[in-house]
Backbone as CSV, one residue per row, in Angstrom:
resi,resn,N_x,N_y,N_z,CA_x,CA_y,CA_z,C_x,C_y,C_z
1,UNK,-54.124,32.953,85.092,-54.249,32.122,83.888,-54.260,30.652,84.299
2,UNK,-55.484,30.062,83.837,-55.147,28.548,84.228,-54.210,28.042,84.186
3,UNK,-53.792,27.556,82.501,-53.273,26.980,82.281,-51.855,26.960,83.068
4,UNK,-51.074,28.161,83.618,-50.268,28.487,84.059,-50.469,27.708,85.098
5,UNK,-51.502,27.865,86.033,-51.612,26.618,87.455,-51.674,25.369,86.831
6,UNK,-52.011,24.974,85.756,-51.991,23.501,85.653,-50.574,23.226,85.718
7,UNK,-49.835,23.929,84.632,-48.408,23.486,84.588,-47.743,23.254,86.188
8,UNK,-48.088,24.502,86.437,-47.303,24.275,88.323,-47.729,22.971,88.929
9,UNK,-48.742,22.496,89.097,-49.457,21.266,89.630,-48.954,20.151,88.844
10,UNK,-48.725,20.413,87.690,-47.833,18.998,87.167,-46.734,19.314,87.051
11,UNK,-45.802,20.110,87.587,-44.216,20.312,87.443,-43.469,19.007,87.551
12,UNK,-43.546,18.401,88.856,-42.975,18.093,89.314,-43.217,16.494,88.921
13,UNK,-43.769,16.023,88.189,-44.473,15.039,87.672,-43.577,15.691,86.119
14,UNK,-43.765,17.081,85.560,-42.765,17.025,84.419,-41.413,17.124,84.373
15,UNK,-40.642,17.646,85.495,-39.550,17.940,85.463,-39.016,16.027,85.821
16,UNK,-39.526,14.578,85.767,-38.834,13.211,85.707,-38.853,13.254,84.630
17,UNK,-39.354,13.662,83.294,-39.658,13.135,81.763,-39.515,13.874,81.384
18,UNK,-38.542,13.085,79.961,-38.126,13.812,78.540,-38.683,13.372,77.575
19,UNK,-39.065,14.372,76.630,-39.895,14.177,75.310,-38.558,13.450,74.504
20,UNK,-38.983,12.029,74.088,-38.200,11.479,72.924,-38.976,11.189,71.798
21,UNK,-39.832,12.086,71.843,-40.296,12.232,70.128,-41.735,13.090,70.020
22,UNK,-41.998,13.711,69.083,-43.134,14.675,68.616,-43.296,14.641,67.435
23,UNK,-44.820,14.677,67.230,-45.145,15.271,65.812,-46.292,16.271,65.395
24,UNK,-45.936,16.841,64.936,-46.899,17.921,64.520,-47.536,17.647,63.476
25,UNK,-48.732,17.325,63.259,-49.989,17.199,61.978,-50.434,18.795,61.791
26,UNK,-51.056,18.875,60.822,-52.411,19.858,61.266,-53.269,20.116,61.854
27,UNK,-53.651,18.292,62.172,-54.886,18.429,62.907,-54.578,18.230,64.193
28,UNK,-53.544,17.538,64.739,-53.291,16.823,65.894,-52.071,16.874,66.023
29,UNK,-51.299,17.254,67.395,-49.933,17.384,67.954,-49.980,15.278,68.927
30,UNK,-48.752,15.266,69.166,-48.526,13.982,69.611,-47.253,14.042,70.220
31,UNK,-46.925,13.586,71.318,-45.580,13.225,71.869,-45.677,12.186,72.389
32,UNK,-44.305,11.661,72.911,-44.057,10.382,73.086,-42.913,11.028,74.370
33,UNK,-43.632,10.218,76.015,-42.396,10.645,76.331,-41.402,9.821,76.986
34,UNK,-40.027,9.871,77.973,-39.253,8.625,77.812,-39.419,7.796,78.784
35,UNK,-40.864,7.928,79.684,-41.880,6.311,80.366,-42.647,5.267,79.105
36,UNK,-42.806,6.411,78.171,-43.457,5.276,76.672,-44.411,5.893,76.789
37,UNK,-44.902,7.194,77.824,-46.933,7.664,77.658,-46.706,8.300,76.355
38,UNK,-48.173,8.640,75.855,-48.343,9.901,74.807,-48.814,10.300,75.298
39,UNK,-49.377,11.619,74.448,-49.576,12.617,74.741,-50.655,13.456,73.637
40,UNK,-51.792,13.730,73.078,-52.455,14.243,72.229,-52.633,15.811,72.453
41,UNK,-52.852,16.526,71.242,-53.955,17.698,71.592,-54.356,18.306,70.317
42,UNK,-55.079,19.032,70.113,-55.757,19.872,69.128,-54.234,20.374,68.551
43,UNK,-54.519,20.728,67.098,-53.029,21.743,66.654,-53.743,22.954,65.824
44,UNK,-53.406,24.035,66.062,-53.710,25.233,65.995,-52.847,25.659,65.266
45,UNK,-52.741,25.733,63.870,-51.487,26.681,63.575,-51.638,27.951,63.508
46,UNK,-50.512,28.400,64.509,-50.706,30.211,64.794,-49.601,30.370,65.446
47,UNK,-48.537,31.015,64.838,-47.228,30.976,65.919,-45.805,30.192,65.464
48,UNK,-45.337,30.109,66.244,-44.087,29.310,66.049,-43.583,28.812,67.785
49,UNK,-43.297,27.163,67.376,-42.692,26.757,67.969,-41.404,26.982,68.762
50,UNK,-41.191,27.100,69.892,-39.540,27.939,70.949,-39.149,26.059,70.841
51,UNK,-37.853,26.556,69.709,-37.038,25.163,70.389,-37.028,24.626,69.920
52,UNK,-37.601,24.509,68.148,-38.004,23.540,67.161,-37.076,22.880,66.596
53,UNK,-36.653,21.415,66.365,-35.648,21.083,66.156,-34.972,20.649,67.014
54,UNK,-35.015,21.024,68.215,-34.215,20.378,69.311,-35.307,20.246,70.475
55,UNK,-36.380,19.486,70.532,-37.303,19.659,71.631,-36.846,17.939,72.140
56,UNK,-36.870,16.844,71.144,-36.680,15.561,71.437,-35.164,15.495,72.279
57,UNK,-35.349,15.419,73.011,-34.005,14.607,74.392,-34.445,16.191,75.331
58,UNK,-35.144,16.796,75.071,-35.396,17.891,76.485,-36.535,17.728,77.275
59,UNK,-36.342,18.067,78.028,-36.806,17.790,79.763,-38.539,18.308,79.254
60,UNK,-39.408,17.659,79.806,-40.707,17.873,79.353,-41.174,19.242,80.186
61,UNK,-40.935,19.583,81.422,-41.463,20.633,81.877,-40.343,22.504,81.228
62,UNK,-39.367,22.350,80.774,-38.531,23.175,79.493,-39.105,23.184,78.485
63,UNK,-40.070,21.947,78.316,-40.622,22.511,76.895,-41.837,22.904,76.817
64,UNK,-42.884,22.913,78.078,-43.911,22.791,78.182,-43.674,24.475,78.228
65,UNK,-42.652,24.894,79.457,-42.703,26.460,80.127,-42.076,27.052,78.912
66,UNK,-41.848,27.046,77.968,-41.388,27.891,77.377,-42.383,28.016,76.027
67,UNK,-43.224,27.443,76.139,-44.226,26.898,74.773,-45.710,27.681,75.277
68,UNK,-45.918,28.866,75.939,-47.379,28.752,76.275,-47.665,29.868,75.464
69,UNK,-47.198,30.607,74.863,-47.385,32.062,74.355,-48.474,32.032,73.233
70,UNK,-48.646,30.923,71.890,-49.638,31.369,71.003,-50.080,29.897,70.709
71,UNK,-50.597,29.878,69.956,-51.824,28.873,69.590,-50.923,27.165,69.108
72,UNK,-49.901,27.410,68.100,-49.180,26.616,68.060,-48.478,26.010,69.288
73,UNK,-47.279,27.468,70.200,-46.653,26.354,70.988,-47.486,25.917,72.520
74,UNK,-48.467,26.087,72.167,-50.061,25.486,73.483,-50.459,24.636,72.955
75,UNK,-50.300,24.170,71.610,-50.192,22.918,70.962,-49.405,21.955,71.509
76,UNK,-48.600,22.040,71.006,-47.319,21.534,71.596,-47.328,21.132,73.581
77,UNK,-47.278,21.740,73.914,-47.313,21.962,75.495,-48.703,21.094,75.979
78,UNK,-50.093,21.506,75.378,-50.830,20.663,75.929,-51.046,19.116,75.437
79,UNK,-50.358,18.784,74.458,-49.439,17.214,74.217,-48.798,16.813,75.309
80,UNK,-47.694,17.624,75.736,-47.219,17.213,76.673,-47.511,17.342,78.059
81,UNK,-48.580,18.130,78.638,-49.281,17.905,79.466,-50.066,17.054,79.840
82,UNK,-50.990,16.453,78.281,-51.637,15.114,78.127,-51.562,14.201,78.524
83,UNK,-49.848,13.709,78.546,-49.093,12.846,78.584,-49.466,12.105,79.986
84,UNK,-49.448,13.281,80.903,-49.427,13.293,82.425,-51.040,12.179,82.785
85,UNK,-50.612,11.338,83.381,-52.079,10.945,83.990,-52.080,9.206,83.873
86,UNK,-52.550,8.926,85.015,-52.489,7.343,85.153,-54.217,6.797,84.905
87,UNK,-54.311,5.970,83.713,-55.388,5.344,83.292,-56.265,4.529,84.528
88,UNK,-55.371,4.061,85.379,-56.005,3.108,86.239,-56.963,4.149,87.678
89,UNK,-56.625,5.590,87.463,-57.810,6.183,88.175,-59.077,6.707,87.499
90,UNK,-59.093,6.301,86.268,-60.191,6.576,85.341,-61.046,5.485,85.283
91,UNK,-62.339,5.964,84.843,-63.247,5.442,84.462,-63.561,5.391,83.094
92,UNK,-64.073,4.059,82.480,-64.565,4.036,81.344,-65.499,4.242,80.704
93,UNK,-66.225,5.240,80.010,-67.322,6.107,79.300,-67.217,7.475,79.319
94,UNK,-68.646,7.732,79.149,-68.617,9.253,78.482,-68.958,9.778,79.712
95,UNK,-68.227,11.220,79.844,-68.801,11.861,81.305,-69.932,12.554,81.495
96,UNK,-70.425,12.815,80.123,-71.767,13.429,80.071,-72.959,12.490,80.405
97,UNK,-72.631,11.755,80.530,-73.445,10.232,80.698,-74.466,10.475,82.447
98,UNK,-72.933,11.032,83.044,-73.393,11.116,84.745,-74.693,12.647,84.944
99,UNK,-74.779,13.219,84.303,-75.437,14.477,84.256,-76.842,14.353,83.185
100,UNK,-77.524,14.986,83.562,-78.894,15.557,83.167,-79.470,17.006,83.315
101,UNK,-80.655,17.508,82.984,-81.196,18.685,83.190,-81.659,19.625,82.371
102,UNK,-81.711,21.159,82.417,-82.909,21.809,81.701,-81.507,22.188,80.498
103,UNK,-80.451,22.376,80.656,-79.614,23.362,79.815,-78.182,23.141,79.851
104,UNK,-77.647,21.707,78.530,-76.527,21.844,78.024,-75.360,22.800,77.505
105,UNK,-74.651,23.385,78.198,-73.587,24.291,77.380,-72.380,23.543,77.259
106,UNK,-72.151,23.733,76.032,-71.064,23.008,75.557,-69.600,23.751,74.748
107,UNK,-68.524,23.969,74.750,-67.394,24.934,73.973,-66.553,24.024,73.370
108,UNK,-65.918,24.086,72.124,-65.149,23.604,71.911,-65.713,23.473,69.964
109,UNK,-64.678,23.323,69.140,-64.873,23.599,67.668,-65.323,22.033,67.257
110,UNK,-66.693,22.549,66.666,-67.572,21.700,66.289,-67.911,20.799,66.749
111,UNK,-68.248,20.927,68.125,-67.928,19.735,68.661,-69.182,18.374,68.476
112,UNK,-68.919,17.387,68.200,-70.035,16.151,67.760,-70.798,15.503,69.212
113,UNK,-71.516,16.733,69.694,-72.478,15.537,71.137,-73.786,15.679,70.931
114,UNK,-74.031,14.518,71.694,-75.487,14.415,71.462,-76.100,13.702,72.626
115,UNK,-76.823,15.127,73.440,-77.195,14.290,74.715,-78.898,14.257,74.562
116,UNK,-79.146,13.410,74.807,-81.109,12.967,75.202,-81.284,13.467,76.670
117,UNK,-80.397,13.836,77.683,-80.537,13.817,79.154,-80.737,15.492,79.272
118,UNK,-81.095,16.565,78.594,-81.022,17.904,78.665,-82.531,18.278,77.424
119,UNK,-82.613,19.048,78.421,-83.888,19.729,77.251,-83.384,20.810,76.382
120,UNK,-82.125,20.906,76.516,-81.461,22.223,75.511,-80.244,22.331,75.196
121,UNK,-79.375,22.114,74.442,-77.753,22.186,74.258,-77.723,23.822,73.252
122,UNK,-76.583,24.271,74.057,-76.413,25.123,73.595,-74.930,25.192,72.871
123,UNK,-74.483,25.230,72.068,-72.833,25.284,71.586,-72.266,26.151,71.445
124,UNK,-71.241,26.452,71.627,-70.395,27.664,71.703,-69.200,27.219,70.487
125,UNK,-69.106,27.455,69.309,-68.370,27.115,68.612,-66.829,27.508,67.910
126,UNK,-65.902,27.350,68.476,-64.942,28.148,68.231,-64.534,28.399,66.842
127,UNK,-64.707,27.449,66.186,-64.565,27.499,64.724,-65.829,27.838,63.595
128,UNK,-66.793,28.483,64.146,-67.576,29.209,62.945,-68.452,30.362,63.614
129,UNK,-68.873,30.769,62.636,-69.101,32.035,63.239,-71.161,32.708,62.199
130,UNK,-71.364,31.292,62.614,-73.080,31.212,62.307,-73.374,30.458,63.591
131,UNK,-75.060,31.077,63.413,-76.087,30.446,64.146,-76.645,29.140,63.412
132,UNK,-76.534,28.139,64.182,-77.695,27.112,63.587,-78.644,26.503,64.584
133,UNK,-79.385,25.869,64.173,-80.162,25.355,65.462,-80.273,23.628,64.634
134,UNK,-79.989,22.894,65.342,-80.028,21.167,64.728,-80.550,20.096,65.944
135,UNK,-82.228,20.062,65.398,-82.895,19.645,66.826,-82.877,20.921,67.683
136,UNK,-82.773,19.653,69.515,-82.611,20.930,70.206,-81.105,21.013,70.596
137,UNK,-80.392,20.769,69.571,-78.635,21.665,69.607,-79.151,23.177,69.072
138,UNK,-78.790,24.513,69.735,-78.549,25.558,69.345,-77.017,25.528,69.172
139,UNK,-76.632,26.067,67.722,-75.133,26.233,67.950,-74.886,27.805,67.537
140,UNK,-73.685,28.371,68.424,-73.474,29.629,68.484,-72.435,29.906,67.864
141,UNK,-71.201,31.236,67.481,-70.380,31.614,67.795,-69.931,31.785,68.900
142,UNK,-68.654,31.145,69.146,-67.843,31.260,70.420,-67.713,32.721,70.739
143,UNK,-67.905,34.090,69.874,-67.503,35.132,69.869,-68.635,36.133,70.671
144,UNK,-70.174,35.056,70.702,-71.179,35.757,70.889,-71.333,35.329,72.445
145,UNK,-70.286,34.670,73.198,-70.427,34.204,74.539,-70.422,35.582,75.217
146,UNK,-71.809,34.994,76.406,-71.908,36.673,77.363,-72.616,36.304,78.521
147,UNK,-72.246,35.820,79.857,-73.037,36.113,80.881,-74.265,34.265,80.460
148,UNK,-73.417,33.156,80.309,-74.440,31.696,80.085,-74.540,31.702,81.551
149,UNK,-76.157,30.834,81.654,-76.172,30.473,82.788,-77.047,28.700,82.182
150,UNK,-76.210,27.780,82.601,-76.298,26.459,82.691,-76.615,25.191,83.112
151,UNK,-76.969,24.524,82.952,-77.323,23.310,84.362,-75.600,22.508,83.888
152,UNK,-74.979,22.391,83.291,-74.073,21.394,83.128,-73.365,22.347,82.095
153,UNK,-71.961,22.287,82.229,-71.164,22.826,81.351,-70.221,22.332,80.771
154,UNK,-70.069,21.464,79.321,-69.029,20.518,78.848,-67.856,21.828,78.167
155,UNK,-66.641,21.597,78.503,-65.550,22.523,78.182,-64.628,21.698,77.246
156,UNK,-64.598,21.800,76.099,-63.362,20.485,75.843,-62.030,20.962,75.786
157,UNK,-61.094,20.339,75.960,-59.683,20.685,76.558,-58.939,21.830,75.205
158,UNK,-59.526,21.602,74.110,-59.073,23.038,73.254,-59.174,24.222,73.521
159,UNK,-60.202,24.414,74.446,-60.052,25.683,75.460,-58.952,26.104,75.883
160,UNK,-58.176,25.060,75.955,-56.829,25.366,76.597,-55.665,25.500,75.620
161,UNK,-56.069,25.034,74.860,-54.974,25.407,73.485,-54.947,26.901,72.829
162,UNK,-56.240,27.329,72.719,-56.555,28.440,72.039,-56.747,29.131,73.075
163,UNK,-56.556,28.911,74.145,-56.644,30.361,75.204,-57.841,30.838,75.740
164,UNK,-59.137,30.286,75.894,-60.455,30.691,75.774,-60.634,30.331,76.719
165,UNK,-60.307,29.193,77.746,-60.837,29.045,79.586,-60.907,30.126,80.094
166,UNK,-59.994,30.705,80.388,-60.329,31.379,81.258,-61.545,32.570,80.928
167,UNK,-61.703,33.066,79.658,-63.086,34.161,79.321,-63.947,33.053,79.603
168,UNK,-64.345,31.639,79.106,-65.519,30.597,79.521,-65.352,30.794,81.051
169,UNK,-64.970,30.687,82.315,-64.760,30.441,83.214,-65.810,31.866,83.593
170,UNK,-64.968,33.008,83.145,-65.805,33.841,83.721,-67.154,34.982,83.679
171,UNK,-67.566,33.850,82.036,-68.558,34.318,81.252,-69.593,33.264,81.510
172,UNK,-69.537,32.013,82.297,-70.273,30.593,82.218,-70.500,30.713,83.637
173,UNK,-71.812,30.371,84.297,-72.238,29.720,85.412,-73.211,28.758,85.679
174,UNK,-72.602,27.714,86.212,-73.148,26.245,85.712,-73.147,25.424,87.111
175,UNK,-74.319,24.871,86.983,-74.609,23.416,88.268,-73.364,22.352,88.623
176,UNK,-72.771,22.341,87.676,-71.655,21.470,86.833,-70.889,21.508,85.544
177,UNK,-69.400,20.936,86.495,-68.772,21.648,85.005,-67.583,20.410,84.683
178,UNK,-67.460,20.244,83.840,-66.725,19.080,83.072,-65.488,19.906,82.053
179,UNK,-64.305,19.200,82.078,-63.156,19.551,81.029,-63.223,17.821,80.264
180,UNK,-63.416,18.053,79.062,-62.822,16.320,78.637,-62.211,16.650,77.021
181,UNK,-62.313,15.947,76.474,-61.524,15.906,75.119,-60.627,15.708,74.885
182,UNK,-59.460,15.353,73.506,-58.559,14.776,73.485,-57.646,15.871,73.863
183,UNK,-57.791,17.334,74.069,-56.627,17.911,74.866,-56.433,18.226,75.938
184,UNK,-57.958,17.443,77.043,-57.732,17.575,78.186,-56.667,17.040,79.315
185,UNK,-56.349,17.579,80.373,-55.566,17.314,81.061,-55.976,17.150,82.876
186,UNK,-55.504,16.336,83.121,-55.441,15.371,84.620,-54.553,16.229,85.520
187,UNK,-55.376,17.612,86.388,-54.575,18.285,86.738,-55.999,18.749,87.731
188,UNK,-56.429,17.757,88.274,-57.304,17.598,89.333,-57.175,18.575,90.697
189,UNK,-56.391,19.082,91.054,-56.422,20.380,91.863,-56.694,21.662,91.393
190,UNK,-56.034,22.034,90.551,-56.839,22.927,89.658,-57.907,23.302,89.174
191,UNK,-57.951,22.332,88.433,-59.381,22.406,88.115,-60.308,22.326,88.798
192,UNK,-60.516,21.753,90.379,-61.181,21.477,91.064,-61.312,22.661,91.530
193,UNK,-60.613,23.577,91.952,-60.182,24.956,92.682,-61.291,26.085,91.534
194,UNK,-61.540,25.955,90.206,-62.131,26.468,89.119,-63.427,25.925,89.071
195,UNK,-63.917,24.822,90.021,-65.373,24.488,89.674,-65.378,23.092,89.193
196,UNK,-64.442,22.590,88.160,-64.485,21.766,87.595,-65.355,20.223,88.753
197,UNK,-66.103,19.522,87.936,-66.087,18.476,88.998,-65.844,16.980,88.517
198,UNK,-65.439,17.176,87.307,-65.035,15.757,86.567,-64.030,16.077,85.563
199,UNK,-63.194,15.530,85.203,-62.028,15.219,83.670,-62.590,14.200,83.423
200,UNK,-62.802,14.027,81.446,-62.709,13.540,81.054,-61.065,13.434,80.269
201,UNK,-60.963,12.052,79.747,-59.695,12.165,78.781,-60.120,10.910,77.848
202,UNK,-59.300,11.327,76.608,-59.385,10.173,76.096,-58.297,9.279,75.793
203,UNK,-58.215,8.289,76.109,-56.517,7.337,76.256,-56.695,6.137,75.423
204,UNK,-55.613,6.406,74.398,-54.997,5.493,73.149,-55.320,3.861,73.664
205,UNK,-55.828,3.072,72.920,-55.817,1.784,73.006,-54.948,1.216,72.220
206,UNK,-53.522,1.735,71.228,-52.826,1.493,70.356,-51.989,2.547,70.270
207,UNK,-50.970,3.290,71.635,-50.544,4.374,71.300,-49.584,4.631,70.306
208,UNK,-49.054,3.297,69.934,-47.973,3.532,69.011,-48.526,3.860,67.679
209,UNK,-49.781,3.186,67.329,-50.171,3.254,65.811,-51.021,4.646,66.117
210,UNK,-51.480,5.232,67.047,-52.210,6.596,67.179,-51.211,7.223,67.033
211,UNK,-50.045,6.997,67.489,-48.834,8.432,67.073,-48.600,8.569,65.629
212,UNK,-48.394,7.249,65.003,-48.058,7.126,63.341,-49.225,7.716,62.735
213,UNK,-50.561,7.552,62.829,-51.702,8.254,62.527,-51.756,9.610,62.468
214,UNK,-51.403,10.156,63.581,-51.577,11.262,63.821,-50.301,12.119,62.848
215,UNK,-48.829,11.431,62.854,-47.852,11.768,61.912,-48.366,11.790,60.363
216,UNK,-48.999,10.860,60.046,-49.219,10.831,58.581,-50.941,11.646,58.017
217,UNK,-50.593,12.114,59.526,-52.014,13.482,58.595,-53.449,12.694,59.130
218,UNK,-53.491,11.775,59.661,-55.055,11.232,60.104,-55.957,12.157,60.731
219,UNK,-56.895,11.908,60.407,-58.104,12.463,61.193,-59.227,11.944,61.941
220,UNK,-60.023,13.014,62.663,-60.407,12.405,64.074,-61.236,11.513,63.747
221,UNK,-62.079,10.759,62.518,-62.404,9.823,62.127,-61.805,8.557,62.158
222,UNK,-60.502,8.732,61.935,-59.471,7.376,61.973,-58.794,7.030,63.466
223,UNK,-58.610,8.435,64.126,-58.176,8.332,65.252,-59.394,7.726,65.917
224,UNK,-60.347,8.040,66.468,-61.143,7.291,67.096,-61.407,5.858,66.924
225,UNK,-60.997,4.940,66.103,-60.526,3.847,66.224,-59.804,3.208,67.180
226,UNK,-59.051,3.841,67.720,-57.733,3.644,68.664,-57.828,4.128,69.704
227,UNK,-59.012,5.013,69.859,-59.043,5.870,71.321,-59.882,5.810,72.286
228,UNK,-60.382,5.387,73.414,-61.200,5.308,74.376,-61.784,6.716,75.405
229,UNK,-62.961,6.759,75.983,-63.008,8.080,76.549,-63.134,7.129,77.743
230,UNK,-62.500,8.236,78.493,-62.794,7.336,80.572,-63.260,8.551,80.902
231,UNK,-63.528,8.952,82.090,-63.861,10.229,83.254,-62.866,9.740,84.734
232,UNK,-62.943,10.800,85.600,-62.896,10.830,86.703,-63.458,11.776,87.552
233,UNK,-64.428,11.299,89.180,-64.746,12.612,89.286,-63.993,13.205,90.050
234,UNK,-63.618,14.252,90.708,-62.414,15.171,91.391,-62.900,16.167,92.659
């Protein structure tokens, strides 16, 4: 299970930091931890939180390992995985930017791209379950994934919330393969070991007012105000 190696690769990077604060939206999980980083990710409600109520003053890698089981506490956990990662080895823009070719595949719920550098995007959509075709975006059901073969493969980090990397991993074969989105995570051995050859992330230009946002129910319309995308390649 990936995600399981990511955590190991950032242990030790989680076991210095304690979560002194979280919030759970609908749309968006958020932590705060006690260096001052945040932390974003997709929120999934499905499950229940291990620890609810008492997660603020505990050790970030206790809350991460005990949180991976369902859709909610991988919520939770990939917030605080988020957290992890120093801005100053990133780059600023979009990572799809560096890539071109015959055949975009892309995963992640609904996701809004739009590349001119591909003669074909294909979407894999976790959240609906029609065909559309818009331009040359084909968009799929995530359910109808079987055997893609790709020039470039965008993964966005909700893969990792909802549990779906690893079936993409071994249902996708691609020239190139990218993790980015706001629940991706900076866990560059790993992923590298999986193919990956770039992270994207996206990092708060206002983390304090992106946490209050994200508390009072905002959405990814408002959040993107406040948020920047960088890359790195790995």
């Amino acid at each position: 299970m990936i995600l399981k190696e990511i955590v190991e690769e950032l242990a030790f990077q989680l076991k210095q930091r304690k979560v002194i604060n979280v919030c759970v939206s609908p749309t968006y999980t958020a932590i705060i931890l006690d260096d001052q980083s945040i932390g974003v990710s997709h929120t999934i409600i499905d499950g229940e939180i291990e620890g609810v109520g008492e997660i603020v003053g505990k050790n970030a890698y206790e809350v991460v390992i005990n949180n991976l089981d369902s859709n909610l506490q991988r919520s939770l956990s990939l917030a605080v995985l988020n957290a992890i990662g120093d801005i100053g080895q990133f780059t600023q823009g979009d990572p799809i930017s560096l890539y071109s070719g015959n055949k975009l595949c892309v995963f992640g719920y609904s996701p809004q791209l739009t590349s001119h550098n591909f003669s074909t995007v294909v979407t894999y959509d976790f959240g609906s379950n029609e065909y559309k075709k818009i331009g040359n975006n084909e968009i799929r059901p995530f359910s109808s994934l079987s055997n893609e073969v790709c020039s470039t493969a965008i993964i966005f980090g909700s893969a990792l919330v909802n549990n779906t990397i690893d079936k993409i991993l071994s249902q996708v074969s691609a020239n190139h393969m990218i993790l980015t989105g706001v629940s991706s995570v900076d866990s560059p051995i790993t992923l590298k070991t999986h193919g990956f050859e770039v992270i994207g992330k996206v990092f708060p230009i206002d983390k304090y007012r992106v946490f209050r946002i994200i508390c009072e129910g905002g959405t990814n319309r408002i959040l993107n105000k406040y948020m920047l995308k960088y890359f790195k390649k790995i």
